[in-house]
C-alpha positions as CSV (number, residue, x, y, z in Angstrom):
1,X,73.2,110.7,84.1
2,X,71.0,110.8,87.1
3,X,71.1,108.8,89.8
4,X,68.0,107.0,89.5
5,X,68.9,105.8,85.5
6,X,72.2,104.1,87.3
7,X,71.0,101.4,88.7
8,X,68.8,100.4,85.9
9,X,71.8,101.1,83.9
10,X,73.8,98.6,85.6
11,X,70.8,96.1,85.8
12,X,70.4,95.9,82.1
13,X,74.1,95.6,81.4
14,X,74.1,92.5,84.1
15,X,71.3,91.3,82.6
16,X,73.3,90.7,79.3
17,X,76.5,90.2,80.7
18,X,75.6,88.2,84.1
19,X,79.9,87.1,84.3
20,X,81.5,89.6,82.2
21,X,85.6,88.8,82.3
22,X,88.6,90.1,80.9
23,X,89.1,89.4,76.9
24,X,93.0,88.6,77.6
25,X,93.7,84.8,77.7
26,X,95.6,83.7,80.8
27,X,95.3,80.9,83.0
28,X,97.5,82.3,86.3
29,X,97.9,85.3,88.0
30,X,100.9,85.7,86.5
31,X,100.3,85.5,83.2
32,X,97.3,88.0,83.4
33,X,99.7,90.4,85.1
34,X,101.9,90.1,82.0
35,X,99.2,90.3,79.5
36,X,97.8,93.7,80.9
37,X,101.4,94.9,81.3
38,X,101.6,94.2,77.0
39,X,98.2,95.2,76.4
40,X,99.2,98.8,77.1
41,X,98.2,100.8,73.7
42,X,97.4,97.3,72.1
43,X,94.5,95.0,71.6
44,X,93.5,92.1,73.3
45,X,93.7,90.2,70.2
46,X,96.9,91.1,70.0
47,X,98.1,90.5,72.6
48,X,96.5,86.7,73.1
49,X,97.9,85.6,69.6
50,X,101.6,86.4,71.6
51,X,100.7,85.0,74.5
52,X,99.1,81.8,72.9
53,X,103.0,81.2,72.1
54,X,104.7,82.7,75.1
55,X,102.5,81.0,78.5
56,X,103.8,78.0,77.6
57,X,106.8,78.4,77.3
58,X,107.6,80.9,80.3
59,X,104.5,80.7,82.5
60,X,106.4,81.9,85.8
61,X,108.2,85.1,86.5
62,X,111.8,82.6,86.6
63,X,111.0,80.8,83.1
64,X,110.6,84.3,81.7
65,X,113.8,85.5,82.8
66,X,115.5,82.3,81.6
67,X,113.8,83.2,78.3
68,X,116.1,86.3,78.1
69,X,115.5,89.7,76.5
70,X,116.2,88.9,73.2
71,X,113.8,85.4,73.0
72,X,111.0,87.4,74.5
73,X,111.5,90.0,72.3
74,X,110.8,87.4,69.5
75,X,108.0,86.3,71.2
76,X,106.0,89.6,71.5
77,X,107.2,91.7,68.8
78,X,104.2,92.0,67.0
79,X,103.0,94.3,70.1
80,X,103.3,97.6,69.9
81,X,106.5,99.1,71.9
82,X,107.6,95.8,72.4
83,X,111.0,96.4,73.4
84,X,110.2,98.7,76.1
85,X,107.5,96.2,77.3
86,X,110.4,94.0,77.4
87,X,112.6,95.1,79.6
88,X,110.0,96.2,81.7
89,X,108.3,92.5,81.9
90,X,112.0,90.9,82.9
91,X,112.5,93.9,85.9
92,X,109.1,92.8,86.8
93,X,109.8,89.4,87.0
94,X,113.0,90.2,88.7
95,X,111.3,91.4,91.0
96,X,108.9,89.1,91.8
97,X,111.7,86.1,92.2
98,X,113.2,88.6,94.4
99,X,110.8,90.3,96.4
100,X,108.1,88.6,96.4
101,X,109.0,84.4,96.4
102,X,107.5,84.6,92.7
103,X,104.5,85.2,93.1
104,X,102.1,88.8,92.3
105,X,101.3,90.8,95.4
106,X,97.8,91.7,96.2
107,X,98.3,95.3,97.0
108,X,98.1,98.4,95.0
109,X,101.2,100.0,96.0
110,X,103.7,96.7,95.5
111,X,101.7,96.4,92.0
112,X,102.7,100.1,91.2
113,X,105.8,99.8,92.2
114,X,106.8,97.3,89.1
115,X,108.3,98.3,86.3
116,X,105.3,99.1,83.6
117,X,102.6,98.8,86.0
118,X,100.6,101.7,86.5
119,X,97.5,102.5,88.4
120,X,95.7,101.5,86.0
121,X,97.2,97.9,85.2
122,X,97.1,97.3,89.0
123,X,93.4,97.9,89.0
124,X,92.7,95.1,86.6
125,X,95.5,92.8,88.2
126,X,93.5,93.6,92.4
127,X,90.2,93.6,90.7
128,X,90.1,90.2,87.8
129,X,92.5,88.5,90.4
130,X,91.7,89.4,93.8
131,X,88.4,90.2,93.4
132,X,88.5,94.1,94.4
133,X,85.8,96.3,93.4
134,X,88.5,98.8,91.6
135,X,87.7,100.7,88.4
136,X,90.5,100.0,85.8
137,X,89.5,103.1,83.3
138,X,90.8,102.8,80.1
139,X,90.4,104.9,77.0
140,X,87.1,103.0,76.4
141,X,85.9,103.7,80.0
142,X,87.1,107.2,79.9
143,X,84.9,107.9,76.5
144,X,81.6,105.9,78.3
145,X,82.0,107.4,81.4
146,X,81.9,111.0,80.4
147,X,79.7,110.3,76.9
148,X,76.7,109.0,79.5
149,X,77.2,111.3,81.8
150,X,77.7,108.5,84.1
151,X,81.2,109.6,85.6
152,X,82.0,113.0,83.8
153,X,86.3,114.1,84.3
154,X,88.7,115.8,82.7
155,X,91.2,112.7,83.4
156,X,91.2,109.0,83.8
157,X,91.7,109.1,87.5
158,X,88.8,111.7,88.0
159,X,86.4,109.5,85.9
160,X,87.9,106.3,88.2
161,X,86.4,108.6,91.5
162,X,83.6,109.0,90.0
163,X,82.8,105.4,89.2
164,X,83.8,104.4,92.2
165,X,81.1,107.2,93.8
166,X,78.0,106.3,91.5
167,X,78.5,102.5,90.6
168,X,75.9,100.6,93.3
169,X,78.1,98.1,96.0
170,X,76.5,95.0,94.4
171,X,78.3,96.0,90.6
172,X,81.0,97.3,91.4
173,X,83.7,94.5,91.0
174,X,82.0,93.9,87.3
175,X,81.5,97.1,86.7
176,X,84.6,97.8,84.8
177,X,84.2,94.8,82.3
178,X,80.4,95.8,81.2
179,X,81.9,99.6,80.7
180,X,84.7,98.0,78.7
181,X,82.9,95.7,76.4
182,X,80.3,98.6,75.8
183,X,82.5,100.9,74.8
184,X,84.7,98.6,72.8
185,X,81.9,97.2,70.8
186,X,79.0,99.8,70.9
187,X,79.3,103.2,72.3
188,X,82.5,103.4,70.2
189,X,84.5,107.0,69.7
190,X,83.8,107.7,66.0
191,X,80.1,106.6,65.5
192,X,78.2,105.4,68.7
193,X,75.5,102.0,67.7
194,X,73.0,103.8,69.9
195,X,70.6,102.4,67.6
196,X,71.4,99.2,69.2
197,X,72.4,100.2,72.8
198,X,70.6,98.4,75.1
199,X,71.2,101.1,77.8
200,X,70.6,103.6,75.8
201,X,67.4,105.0,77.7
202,X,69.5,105.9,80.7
203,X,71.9,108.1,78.8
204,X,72.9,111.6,78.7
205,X,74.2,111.7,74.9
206,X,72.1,113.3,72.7
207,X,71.7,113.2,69.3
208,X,71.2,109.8,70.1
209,X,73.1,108.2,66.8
210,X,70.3,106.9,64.1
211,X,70.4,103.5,62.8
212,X,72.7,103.5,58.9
């Protein structure tokens, strides 16, 4: 892509989107922590129809612990690699009682350093509730990013750089949402809607995919 199509890029996807936001349902900082930590190779959809049952019931890193493995197991297991996701979210919250006075820390490297929480879980977790302008690349950003020719790499922290390189100041904390919902619902892997891409102008792919 080059860099005079990126801002426009960026405009037009505002210009749908003005306050794009994370399609997990949460209502703390918390519970959006857990969410991503269970939305790992899982859908949002998924994952809110467990949660729709859980929040209330253990909304704070103690109440979950109380819960105990085997209730939150019933709880989530109709997530993928739930029982792993598990034990990881009770560490977690043992952690946070004990480390951190309950609540989430606002920096990358105490986000990292909790069980299931990788970079890229920490970069929806600084950036949805701290405001950061990081670049949380998922499969669907990794696919958009080097499809467009908007942040071309061979891995998901190369296509993050990249991002973080090209993407104006002034979109860079919503950035990753508009990226997301594109690729989720339009520039999808098998068979890309360019037909009804509204950014489509500005990129690289080519055949441009014709309408069915």
């Amino acid at each position: 892509m080059k860099p005079r199509d990126i801002e426009p890029f960026f405009a037009t996807l505002k210009a749908a989107n003005p306050q794009p936001n994370t399609e997990l349902e949460y209502t703390t900082v918390f519970e959006l922590l857990c969410a991503v930590l269970l939305s790992a190779q899982a859908t949002d959809v998924g994952v809110n129809k467990a949660t729709r049952r859980l929040f209330p019931v253990a909304g704070t890193p103690q109440a979950m612990l109380d819960l105990g493995l085997e209730r939150l197991e019933g709880y989530i297991k109709t997530i993928g690699l739930y029982p792993t996701k598990a034990r990881n979210l009770l560490a977690t919250c043992r952690i946070l009682v004990e480390q951190h006075g309950g609540q989430v820390p606002r920096t990358r490297e105490a986000l990292e350093a909790l069980p299931g929480v990788g970079r890229k879980t920490a970069n929806v977790v600084l950036n949805v509730a701290f405001g950061q302008p990081t670049m949380a690349v998922d499969t669907h950003i990794f696919r958009v990013g080097n499809r467009t020719g908007l942040a071309p790499g061979k891995t998901p922290l190369e296509v993050e750089k990249q991002l973080l390189r090209r993407v104006p100041r002034e979109y860079l904390v919503d950035a990753h949402h508009w990226l997301i919902l594109l690729g989720r619902y339009v520039c999808q892997a098998r068979k890309p809607r360019c037909w009804e891409c509204a950014v489509a102008p500005y990129c690289d792919y080519r055949p441009k995919t014709p309408a069915p």
